[in-house]
C-alpha positions as CSV (number, residue, x, y, z in Angstrom):
1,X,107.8,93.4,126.7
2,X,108.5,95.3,123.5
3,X,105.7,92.4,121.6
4,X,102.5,92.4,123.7
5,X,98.8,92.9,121.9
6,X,97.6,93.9,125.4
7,X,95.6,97.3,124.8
8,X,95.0,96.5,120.9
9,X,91.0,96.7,120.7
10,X,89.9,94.8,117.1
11,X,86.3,97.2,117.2
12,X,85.6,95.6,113.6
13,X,86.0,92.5,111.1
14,X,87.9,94.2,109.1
15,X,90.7,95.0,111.6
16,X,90.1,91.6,113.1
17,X,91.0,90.1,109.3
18,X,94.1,92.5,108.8
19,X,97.2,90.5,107.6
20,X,99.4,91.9,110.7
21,X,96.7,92.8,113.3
22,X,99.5,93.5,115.7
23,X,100.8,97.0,115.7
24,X,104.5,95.9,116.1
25,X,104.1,93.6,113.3
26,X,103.2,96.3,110.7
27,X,105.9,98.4,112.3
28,X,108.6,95.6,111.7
29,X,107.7,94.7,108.4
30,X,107.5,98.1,107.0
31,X,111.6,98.9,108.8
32,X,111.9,95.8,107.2
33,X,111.2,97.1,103.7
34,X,112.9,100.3,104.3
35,X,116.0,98.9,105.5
36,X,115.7,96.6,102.6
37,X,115.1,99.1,99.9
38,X,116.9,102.1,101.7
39,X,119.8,100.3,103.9
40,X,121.2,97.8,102.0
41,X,121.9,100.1,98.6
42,X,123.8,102.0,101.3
43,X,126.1,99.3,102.7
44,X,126.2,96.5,100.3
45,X,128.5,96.1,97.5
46,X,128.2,94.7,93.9
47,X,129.0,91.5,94.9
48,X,125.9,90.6,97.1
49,X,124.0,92.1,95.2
50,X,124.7,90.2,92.1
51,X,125.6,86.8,94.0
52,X,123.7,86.9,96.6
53,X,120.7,89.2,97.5
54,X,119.4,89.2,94.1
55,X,119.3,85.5,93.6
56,X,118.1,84.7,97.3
57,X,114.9,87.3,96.1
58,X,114.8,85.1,92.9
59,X,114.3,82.1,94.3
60,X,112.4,83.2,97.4
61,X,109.8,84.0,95.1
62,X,109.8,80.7,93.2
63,X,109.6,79.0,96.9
64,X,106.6,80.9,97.1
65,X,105.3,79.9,94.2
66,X,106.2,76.2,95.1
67,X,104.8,76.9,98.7
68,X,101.7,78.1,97.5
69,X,100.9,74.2,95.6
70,X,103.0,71.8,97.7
71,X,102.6,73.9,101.1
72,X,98.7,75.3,100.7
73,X,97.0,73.2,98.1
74,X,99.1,69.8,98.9
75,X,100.1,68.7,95.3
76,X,103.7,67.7,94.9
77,X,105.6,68.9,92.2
78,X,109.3,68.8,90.6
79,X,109.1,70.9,87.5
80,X,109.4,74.2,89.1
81,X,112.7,74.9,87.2
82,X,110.6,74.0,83.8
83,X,107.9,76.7,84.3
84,X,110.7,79.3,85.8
85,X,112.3,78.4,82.0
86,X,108.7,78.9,80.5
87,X,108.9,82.2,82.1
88,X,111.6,83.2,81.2
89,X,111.6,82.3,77.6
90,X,108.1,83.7,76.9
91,X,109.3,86.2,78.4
92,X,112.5,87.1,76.0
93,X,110.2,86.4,72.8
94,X,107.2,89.0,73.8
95,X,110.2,91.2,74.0
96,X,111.7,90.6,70.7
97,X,108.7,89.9,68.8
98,X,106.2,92.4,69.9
99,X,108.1,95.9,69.0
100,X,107.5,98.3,72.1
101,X,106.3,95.9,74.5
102,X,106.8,96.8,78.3
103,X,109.3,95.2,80.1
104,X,107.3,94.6,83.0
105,X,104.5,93.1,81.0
106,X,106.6,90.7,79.3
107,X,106.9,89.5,82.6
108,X,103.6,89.1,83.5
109,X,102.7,87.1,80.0
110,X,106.1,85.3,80.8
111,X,104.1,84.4,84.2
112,X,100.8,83.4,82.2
113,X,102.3,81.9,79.8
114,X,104.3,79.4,82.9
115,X,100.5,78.9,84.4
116,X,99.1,77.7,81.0
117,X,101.8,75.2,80.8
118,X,101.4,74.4,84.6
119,X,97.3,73.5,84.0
120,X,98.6,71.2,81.3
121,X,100.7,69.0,83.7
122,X,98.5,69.5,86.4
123,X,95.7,68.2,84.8
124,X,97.0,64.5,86.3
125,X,96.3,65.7,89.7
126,X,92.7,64.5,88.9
127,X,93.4,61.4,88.9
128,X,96.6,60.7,91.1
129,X,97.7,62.3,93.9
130,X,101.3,61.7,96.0
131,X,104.6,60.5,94.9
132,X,102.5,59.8,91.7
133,X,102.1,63.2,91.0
134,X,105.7,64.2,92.2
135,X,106.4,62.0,88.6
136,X,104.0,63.1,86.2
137,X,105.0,66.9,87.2
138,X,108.9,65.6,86.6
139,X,107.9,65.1,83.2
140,X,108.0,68.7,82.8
141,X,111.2,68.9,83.7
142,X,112.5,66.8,80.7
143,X,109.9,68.3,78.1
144,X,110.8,72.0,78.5
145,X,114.2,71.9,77.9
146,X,114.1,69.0,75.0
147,X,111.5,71.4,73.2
148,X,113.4,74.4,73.6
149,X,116.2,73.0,72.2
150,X,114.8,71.1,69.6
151,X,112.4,74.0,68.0
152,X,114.8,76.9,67.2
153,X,112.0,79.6,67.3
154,X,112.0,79.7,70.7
155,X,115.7,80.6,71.0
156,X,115.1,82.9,68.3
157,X,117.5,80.0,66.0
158,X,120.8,80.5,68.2
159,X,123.2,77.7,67.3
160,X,124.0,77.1,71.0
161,X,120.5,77.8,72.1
162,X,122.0,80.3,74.5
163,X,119.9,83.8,74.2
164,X,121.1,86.5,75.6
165,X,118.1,88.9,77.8
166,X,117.1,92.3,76.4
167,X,118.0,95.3,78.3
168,X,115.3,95.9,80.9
169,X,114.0,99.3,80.9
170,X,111.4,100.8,82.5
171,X,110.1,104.4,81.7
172,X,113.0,105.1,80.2
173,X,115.0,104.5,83.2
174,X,117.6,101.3,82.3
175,X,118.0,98.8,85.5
176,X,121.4,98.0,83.8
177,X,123.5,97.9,87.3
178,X,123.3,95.9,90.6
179,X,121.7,98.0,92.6
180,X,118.9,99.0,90.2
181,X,118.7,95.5,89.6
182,X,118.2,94.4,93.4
183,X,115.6,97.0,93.5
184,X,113.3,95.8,90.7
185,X,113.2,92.2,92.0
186,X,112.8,93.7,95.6
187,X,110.0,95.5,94.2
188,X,108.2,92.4,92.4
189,X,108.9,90.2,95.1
190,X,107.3,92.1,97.6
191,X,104.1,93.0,95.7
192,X,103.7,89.4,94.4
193,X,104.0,88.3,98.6
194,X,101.6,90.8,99.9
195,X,99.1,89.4,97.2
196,X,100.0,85.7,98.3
197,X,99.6,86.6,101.7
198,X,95.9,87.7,100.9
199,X,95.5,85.1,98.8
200,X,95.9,82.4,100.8
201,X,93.5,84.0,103.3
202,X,90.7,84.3,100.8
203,X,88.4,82.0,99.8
204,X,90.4,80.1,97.1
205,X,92.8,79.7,100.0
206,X,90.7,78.0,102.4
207,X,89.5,75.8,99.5
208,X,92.9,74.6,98.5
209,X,93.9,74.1,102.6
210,X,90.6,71.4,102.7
211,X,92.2,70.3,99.4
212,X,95.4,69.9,101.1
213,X,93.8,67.9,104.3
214,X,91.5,66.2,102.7
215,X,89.8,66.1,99.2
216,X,87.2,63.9,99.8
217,X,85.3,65.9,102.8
218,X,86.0,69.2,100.9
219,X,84.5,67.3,97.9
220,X,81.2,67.0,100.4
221,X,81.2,70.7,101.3
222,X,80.7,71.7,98.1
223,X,84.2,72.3,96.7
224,X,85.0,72.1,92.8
225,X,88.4,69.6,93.5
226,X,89.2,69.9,89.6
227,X,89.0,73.3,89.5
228,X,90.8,74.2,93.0
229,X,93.6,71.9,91.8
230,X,93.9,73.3,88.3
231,X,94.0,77.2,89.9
232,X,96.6,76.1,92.4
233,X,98.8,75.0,89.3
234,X,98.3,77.9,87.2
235,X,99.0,80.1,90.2
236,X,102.0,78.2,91.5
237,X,102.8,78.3,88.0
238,X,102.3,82.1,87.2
239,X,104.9,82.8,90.3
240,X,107.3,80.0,88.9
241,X,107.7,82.1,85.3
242,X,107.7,85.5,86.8
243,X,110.6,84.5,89.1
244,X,112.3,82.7,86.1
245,X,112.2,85.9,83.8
246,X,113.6,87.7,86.7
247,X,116.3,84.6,87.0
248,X,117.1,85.0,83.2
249,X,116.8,89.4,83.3
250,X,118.0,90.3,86.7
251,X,120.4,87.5,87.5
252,X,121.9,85.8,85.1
253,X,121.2,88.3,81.6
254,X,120.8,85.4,79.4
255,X,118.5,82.2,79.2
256,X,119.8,79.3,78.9
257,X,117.6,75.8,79.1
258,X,120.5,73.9,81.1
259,X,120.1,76.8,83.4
260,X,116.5,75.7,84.9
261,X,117.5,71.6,85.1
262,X,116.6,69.6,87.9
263,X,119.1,70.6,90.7
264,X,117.6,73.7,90.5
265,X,113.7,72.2,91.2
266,X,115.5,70.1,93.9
267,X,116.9,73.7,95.6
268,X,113.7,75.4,95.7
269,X,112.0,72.3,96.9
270,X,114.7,72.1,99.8
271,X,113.7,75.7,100.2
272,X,110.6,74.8,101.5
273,X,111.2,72.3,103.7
274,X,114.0,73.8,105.3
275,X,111.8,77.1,105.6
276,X,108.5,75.6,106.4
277,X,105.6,74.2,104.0
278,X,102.3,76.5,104.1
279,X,104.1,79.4,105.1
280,X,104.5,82.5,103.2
281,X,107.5,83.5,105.4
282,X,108.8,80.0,105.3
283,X,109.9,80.4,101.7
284,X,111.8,83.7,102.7
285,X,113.4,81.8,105.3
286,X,114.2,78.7,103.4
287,X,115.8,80.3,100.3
288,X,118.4,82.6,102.9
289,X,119.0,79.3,103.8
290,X,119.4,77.1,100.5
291,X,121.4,80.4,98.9
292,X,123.5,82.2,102.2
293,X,125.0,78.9,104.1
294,X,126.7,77.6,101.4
295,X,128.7,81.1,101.2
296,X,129.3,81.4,104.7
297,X,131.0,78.1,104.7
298,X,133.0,78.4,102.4
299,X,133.9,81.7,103.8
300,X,134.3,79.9,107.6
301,X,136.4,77.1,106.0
302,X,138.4,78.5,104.2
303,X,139.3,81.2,106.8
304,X,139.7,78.2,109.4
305,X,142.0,76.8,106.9
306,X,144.5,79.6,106.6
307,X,144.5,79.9,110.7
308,X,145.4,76.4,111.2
309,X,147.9,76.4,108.5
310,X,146.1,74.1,106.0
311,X,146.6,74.3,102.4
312,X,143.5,72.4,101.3
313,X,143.0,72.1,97.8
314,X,140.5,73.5,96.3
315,X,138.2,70.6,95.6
316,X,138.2,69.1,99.0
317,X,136.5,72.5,100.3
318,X,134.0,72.4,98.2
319,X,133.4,68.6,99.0
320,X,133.6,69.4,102.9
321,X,131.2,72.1,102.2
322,X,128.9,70.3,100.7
323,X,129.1,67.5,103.7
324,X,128.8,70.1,105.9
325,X,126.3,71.9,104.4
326,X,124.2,68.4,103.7
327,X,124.9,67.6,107.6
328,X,123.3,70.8,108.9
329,X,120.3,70.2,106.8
330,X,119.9,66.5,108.2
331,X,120.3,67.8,111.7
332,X,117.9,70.9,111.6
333,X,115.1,68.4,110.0
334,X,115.2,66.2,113.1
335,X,115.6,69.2,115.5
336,X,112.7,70.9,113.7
337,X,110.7,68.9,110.9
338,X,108.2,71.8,110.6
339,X,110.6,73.9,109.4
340,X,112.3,78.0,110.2
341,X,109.1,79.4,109.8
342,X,107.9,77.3,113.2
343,X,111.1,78.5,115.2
344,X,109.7,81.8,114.0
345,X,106.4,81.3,114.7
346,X,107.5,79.9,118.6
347,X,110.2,82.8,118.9
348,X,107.1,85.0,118.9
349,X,104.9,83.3,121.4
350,X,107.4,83.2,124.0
351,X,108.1,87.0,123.6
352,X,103.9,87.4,124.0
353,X,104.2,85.8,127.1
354,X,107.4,87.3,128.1
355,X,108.8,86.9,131.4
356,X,106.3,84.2,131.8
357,X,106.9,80.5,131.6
358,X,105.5,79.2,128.5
């Protein structure tokens, strides 16, 4: 009763294109952000916010970024931890070499410099397509850290090639605790998914969903398939090394290259299958999934432990964890293949057509 568009009147396009045409939608997302923002500083302590809320934003936004090629533009990729470490370590070098430097724009050349290097390995998507692709893009994943480690300029010559992240300050305020922390990636996060969100719905959106379908008849429509493909990369990309400075400032205050390896490009590609692919929301979804369940369980098993009178040893929680935790995954994909964004998306029908049968 409380979610009906019954009396909402759309008198022009542009209020007929609107990202959240419904009323109650722009009212929920915006308590969302204020609870968010507001709320949680409030409640939470320095704990979630360093172990759990901050990373969950983190990789939410490399989801997105993921989303946005795999999900929108259909190209499969497993470097996604390389161009977060791209990111990341362009990132710490504008900082130390260019005196003066915003933080925040270290960031951003941190993200461009990420979409350069996600053109380069892109540029097989010309020619293969699939699984195929899933491998050329793994590459990455090997290069990156090899090169990092190998050249000593990038780590500014650190003998362990372990940097550690300059403070981030911004206007002479210093985000140098949890909370101020959780707020600056909240902050990011949000601006960088409103312009996905519009992004997708423009006209490099649309090109990269007939991409997706099928290149051939969006090759006869007139689209440029080279140059969709290559954006999509250097977009995904740009996302990717933004949300891998933020990894290496926000989270973990150094960068390491064993940090970004391929567990963590399995993760966020988990992220969005458990979330939903093509769904800006999905990646939301999917990394409160990938980062939240493991810590509830843990939480649930070892509490059910102590009630039954168990001493388990600590290794055999984390392996029945990690069973459970593999189990749940397996069952939700058969129970809903499409993902948490299309329980979401179903959730909401049936409260339009509320009390009705649907």
């Amino acid at each position: 009763m409380l979610y009906r568009e019954s009396g909402q009147f759309k008198t022009t396009y542009a209020a007929d294109q609107q990202l959240f045409p419904i009323v109650q939608d722009r009212v929920a997302i915006l308590a969302l952000l204020a609870v968010a923002a507001v709320g949680v500083p409030l409640v939470a302590t320095d704990y979630w916010f360093t172990a759990i809320l901050i990373p969950f934003l983190v990789f939410s936004l490399a989801a997105l970024g993921l989303n946005i090629l795999t999900g929108y533009a259909g190209q499969l990729s497993l470097g996604t931890a390389a161009f977060m470490a791209v990111g990341a370590i362009a990132a710490y070098n504008f900082q130390l070499r260019i005196p003066g430097i915003p933080i925040l724009v270290s960031f951003v050349l941190g993200g461009v410099s990420a979409a350069m290097v996600g053109v380069l390995f892109g540029l097989p998507s010309l020619r293969i397509k699939g699984f195929y692709l899933a491998v050329a893009t793994l590459a990455a994943q090997f290069f990156v850290p090899w090169l990092v480690v190998k050249v000593g300029w990038f780590s500014n010559y650190s003998a362990s090639g372990v940097i550690t992240a300059q403070p981030v300050v911004i206007a002479g305020v210093a985000f140098d605790t949890p909370v101020r922390k959780y707020l600056l990636v909240l902050a990011i996060v949000a601006v960088l998914a409103l312009a996905a969100k519009n992004l997708v719905r423009s006209r490099i959106g649309r090109a990269w969903m007939a991409v997706r379908d099928m290149d051939v008849a969006a090759s006869v429509i007139g689209i440029r398939i080279m140059r969709t493909k290559l954006i999509a990369f250097a977009v995904s990309s740009f996302y990717c090394g933004v949300a891998g400075a933020l990894y290496a400032f926000a989270y973990l205050g150094s960068v390491e290259p064993d940090g970004f390896n391929l567990d963590l490009s399995f993760r966020i590609l988990f992220m969005i299958i458990i979330g939903g692919v093509g769904s800006i929301m999905g990646s939301f979804l999917g990394a409160a999934f990938i980062t939240l369940l493991p810590t509830f369980l843990d939480v649930v098993l070892t509490d059910g432990a102590i009630a039954l009178g168990l001493n388990l040893p600590s290794g055999m929680t984390s392996m029945a964890q990690l069973v459970v935790f593999g189990a749940l995954i397996i069952f939700f994909l058969i129970v809903e293949p499409l993902g948490l964004a299309r329980l979401w998306q179903i959730g909401k029908e049936k409260l339009r057509l509320w009390p009705f049968p649907h």
